[in-house]
Wavefront OBJ file of the C-alpha trace (Angstrom):
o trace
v 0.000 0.000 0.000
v 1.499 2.937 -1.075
v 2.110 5.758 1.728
v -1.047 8.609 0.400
v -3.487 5.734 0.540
v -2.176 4.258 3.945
v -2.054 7.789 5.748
v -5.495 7.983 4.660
v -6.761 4.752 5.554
v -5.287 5.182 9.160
v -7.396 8.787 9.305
v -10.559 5.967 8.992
v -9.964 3.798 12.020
v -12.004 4.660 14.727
v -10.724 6.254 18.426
v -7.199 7.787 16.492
v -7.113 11.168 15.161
v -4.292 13.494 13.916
v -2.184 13.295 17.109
v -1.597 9.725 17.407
v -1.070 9.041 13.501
v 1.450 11.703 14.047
v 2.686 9.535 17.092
v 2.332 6.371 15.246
v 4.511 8.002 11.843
v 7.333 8.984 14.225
v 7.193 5.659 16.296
v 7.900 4.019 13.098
v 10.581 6.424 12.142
v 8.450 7.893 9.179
v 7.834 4.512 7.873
v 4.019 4.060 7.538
v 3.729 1.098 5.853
v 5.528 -0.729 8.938
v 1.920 -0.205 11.068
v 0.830 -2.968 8.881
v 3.507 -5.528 10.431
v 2.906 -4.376 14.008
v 0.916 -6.334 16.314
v -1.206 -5.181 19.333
v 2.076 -5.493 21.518
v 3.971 -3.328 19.190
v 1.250 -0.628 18.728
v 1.275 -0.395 22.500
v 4.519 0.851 22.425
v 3.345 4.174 20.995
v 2.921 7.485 23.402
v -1.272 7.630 23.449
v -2.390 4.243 22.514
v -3.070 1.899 25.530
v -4.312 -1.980 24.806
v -8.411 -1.334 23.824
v -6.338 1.534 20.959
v -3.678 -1.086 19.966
v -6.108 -3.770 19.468
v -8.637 -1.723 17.644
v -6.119 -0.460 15.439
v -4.831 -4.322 14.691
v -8.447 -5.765 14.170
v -8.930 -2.782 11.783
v -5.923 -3.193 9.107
v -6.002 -7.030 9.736
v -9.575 -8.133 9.299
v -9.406 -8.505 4.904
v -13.047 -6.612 4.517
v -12.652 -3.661 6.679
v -9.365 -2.934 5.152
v -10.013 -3.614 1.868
v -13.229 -1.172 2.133
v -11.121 1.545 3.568
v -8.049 0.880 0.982
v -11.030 1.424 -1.780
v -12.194 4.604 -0.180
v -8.867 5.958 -0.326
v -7.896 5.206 -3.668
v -10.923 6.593 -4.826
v -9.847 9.961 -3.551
v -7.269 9.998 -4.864
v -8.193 9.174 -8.501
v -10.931 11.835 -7.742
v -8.358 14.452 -7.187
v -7.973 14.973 -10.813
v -11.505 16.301 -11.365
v -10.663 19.544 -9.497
v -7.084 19.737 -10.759
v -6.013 18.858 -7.044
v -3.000 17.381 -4.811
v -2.818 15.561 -1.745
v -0.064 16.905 0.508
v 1.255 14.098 3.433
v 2.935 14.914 6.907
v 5.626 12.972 4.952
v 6.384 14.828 1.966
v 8.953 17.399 1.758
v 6.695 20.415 0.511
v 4.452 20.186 3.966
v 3.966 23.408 5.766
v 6.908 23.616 7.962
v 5.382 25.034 10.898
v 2.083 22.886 10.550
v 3.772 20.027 11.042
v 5.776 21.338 14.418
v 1.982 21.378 16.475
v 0.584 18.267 18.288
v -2.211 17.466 16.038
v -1.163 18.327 12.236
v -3.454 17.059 9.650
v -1.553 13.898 8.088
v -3.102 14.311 4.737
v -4.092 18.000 3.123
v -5.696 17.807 -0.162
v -4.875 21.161 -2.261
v -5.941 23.123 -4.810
v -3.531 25.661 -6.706
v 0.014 26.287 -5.294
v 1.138 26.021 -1.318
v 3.726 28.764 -0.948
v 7.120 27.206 -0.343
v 7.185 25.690 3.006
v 9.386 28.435 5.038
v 7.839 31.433 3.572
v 6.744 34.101 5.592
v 2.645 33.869 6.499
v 0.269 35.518 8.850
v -3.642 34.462 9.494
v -6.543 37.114 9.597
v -9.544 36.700 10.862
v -12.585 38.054 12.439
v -16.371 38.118 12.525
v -18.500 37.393 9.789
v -20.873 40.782 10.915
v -17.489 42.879 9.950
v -17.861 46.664 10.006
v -16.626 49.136 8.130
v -14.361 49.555 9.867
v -13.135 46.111 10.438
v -13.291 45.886 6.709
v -11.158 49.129 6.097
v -8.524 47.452 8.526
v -8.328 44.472 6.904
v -7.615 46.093 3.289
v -4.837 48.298 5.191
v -3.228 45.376 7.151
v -3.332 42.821 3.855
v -2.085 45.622 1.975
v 1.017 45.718 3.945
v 1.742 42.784 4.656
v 1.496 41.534 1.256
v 4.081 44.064 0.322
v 6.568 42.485 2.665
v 6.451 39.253 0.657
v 3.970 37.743 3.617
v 1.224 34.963 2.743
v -2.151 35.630 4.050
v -4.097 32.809 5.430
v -7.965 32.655 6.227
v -10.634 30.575 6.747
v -13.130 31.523 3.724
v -15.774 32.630 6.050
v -18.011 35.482 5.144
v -16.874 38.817 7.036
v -13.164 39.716 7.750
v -11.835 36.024 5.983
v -13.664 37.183 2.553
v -12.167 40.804 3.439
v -8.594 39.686 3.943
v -8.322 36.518 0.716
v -9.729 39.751 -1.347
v -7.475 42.543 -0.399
v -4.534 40.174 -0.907
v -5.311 39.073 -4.308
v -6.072 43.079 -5.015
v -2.665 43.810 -4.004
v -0.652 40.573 -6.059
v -0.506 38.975 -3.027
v -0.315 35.248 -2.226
v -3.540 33.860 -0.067
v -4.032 30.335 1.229
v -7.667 29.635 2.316
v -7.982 27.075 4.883
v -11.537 25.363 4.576
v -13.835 23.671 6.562
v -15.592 21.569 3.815
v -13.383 19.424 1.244
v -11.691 21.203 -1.452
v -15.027 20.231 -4.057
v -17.395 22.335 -1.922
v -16.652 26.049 -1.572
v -20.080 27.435 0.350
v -19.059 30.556 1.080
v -18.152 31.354 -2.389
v -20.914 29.182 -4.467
v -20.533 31.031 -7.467
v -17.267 31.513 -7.994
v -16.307 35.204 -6.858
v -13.000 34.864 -5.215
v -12.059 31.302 -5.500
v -10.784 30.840 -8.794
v -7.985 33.852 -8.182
v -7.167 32.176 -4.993
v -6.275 29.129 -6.853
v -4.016 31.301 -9.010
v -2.577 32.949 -6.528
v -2.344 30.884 -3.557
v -4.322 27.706 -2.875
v -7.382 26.253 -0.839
v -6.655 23.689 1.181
v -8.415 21.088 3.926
v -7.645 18.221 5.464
v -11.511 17.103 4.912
v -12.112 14.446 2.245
v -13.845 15.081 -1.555
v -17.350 15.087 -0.801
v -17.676 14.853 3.049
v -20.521 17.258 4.804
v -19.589 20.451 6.620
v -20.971 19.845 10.051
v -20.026 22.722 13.099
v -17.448 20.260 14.646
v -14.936 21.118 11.321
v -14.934 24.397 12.589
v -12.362 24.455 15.588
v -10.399 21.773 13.230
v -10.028 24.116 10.508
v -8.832 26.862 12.782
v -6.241 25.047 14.651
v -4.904 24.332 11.013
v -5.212 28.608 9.918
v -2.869 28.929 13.413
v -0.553 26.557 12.879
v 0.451 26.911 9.511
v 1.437 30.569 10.391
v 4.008 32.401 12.687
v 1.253 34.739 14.097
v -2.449 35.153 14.063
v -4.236 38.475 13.695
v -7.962 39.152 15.181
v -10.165 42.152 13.392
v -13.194 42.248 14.805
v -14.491 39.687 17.567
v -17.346 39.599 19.962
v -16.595 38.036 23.415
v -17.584 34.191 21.906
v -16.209 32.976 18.091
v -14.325 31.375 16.128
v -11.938 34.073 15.977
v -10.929 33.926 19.429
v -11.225 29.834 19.269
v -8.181 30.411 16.386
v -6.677 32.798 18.753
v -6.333 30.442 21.833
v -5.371 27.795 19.367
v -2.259 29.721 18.331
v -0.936 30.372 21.850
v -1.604 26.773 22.431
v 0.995 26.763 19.513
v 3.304 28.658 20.853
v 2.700 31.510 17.785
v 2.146 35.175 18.281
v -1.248 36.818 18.430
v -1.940 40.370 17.390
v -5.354 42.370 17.835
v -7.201 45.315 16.245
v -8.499 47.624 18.818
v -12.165 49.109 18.320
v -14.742 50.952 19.849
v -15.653 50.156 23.313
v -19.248 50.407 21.821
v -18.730 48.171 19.605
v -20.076 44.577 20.105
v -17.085 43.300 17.221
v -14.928 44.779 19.103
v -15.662 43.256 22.491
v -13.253 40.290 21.913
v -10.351 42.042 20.284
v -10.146 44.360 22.977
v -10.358 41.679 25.858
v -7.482 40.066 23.740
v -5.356 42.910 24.466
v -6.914 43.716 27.674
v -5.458 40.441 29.267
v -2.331 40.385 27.772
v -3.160 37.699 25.519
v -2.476 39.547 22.224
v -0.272 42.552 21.458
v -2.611 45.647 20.032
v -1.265 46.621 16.399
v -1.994 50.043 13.762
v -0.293 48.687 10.858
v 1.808 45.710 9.493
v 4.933 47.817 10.868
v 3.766 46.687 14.645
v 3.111 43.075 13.631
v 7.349 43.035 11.615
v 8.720 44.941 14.677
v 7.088 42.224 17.156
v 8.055 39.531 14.852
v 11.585 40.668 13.649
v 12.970 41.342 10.141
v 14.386 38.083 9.713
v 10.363 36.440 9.767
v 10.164 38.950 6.511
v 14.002 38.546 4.610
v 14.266 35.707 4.085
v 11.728 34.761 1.494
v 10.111 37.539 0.742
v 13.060 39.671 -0.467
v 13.600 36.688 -3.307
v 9.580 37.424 -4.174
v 9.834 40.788 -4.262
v 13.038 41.055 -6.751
v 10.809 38.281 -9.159
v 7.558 40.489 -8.453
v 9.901 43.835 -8.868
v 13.089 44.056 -10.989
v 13.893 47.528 -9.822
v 14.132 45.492 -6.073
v 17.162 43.538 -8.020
v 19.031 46.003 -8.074
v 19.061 47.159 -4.563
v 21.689 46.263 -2.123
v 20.421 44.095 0.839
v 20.685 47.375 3.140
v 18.728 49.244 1.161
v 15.721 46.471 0.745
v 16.497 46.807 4.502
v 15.446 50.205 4.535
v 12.158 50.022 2.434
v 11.162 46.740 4.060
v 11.572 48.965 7.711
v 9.691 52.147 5.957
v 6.119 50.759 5.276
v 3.783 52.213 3.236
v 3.153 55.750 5.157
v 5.729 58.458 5.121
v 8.537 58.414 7.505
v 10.790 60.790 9.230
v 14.376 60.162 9.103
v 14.817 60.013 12.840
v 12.327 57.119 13.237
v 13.880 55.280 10.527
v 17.026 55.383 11.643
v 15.781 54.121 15.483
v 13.867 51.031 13.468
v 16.434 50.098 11.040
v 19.772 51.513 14.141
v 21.611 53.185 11.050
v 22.823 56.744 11.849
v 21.441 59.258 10.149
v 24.293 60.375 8.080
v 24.620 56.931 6.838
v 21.097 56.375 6.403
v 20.785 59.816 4.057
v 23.580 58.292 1.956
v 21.255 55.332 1.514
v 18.043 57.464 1.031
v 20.084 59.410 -1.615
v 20.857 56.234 -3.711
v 17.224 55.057 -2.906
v 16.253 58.175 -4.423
v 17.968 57.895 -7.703
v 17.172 54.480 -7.964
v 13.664 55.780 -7.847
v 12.659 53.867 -4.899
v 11.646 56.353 -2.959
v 10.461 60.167 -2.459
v 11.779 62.868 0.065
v 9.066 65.021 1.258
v 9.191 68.311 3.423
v 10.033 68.300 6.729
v 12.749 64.657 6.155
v 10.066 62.455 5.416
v 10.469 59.544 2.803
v 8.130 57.535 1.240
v 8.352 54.301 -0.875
v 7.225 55.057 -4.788
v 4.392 52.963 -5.340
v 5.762 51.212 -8.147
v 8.004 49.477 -5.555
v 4.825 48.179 -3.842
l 1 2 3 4 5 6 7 8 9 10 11 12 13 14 15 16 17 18 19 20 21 22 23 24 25 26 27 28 29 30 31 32 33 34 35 36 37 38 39 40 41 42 43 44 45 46 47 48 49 50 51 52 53 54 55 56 57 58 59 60 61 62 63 64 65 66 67 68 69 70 71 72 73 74 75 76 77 78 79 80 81 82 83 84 85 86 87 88 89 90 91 92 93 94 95 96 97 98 99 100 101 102 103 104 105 106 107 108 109 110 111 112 113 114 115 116 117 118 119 120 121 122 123 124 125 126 127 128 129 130 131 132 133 134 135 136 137 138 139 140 141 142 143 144 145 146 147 148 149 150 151 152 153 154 155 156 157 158 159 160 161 162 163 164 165 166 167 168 169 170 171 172 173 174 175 176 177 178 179 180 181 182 183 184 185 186 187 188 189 190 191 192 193 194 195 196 197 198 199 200 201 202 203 204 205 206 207 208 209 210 211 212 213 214 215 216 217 218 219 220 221 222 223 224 225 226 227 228 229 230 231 232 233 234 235 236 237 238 239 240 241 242 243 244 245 246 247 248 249 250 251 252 253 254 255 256 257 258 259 260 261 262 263 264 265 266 267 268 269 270 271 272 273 274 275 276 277 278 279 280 281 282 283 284 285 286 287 288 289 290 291 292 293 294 295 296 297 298 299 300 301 302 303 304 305 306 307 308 309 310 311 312 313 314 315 316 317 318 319 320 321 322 323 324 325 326 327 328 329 330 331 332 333 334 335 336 337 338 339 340 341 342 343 344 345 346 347 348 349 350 351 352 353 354 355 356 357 358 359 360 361 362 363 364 365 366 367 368 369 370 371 372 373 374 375 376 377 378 379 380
């Protein structure tokens, strides 16, 4: 049996979920197909699985029907990924999201549509409430904006609201988006007639870890949104009342170990009641602009990758020295005064006019009264 239809087949048997196949593929030494010659003794051996487990897991893959059934099942999805132009992405192969694969409970199997950015690229989740505000929406636009133009990959779960907002503002900007979805990879509900997911697909990908075909049921939920955390370095919250998935994604990533960030709002607003309650206890850092989220990261989460996509996106970038990409990747999108700059990017300000000069010439950016720069918008 090859490895794709055996990591699927073990995603079947009853009482073992994502964390023990994960325990079972390392107990094996990333060597699947060895499950099939363990007995109940064996499978004992493995962190999580007591005798009732071990034996259940045996009967399973030994008694001919029941396997055969599930081996049938698999392969089936797996010829049926062709219909949608689709992938199926293991826990084993090199291409799986680096940091997905570092949390206790990574999917073993993601089934794809379009591209998955390369696996140590830069990405940050959004998301929010589906009643999104104005305001909430205008946020969104500003953040993705920014954050795209740092090289960074936007994740989201697809819902209506902030998700829609964010996959949208990133594809408006030439961004890379992944949606992370709830339903298999066949069913986009959100999106029935086609509006946004197409362009994802071009520019990104949609991706679950739920079969071809299976029903969306509220249970998927919290799975999906433990995936949209752990496939990034941080999650960011726009818009949230006091209960949500948003906040469910949130506690997932500090479960995680990753960083959260948080809009603040109105304390009128009912969206606003969990994003400020985030930052209220300390459990997410309030952020302005996509400047706040690279500081609180570091410029190394941003260099990288995303200085190699911007020179392929840009070919004035090319020619830039690596101090100067410094620079603009430290500036942001708003104007800047020379003093600031030099505190974010600890160049003197002698130096750093020499830089701005040659930035200047190279047509990267514009001086403006009073020793502000700004980044030409070409370079974005």
């Amino acid at each position: 049996m090859e490895n794709n239809t055996l990591l699927l087949v073990l995603t079947l048997i009853p009482g073992i979920g994502p964390a023990r196949i994960k325990a079972i593929i390392e107990h094996l030494h990333n060597r699947p197909a060895n499950v099939l010659l363990a007995d109940v003794t064996d499978l004992m051996q493995v962190p999580g699985i007591g005798e009732p487990l071990a034996r259940q897991i045996y009967n399973f893959l030994h008694h001919p029907p029941t396997r055969q059934a599930a081996e049938k099942s698999a392969e089936e999805q797996i010829s049926g990924l062709h219909r949608y132009n689709a992938t199926l992405v293991t826990i084993l192969d090199p291409d799986y999201p680096a940091l997905l694969k570092e949390i206790y409970d990574p999917p073993p199997c993601l089934f794809v549509r379009g591209t998955l950015p390369p696996k140590n690229s830069a990405g940050l989740a959004i998301v929010g409430t589906r009643q999104a505000s104005q305001y909430g929406k205008q946020c969104t636009a500003m953040l993705c904006r920014e954050l795209v133009n740092y090289g960074i990959t936007i994740y989201s779960g697809m819902a209506y609201g902030i998700d829609m907002a964010a996959h949208a503002a990133a594809l408006e900007h030439s961004g890379l988006t992944v949606a992370v979805l709830a339903s298999g990879i066949d069913s986009i509900y959100t999106d029935p007639k086609g509006k946004l997911w197409p362009k994802i697909i071009e520019q990104g990908a949609l991706i679950s870890e739920e079969w071809l075909g299976s029903e969306l049921s509220p249970g998927k939920f919290p799975k999906r949104n433990r995936i949209i955390s752990g496939i990034t370095a941080g999650t960011i919250v726009i818009e949230s009342d006091l209960k949500g998935g948003s906040l469910i994604t949130a506690a997932n990533a500090l479960e995680q170990n990753r960083e959260v960030f948080a809009v603040p709002g109105s304390i009128f607003s009912r969206t606003s009641r969990g994003t400020n309650t985030l930052i209220q206890q300390g459990r997410a850092k309030a952020v302005m602009n996509g400047a706040d989220i690279i500081s609180e990261l570091g410029t190394q989460f941003i260099t990288s990758y995303s200085t190699k996509q911007d020179e392929r996106a840009n070919p004035t970038l090319a020619r830039l020295s690596a101090q100067e990409q410094a620079i603009l990747h430290a500036m942001g999108t708003e104007p800047v005064h020379i003093d600031a700059l030099a505190s974010e990017t600890a160049i003197d300000v002698s130096s750093l006019l020499v830089h701005l000069f040659e930035l200047e010439l190279k047509r990267a950016v514009t001086q403006q009264p009073g020793q502000l720069f700004q980044i030409n918008h070409h370079i974005n």
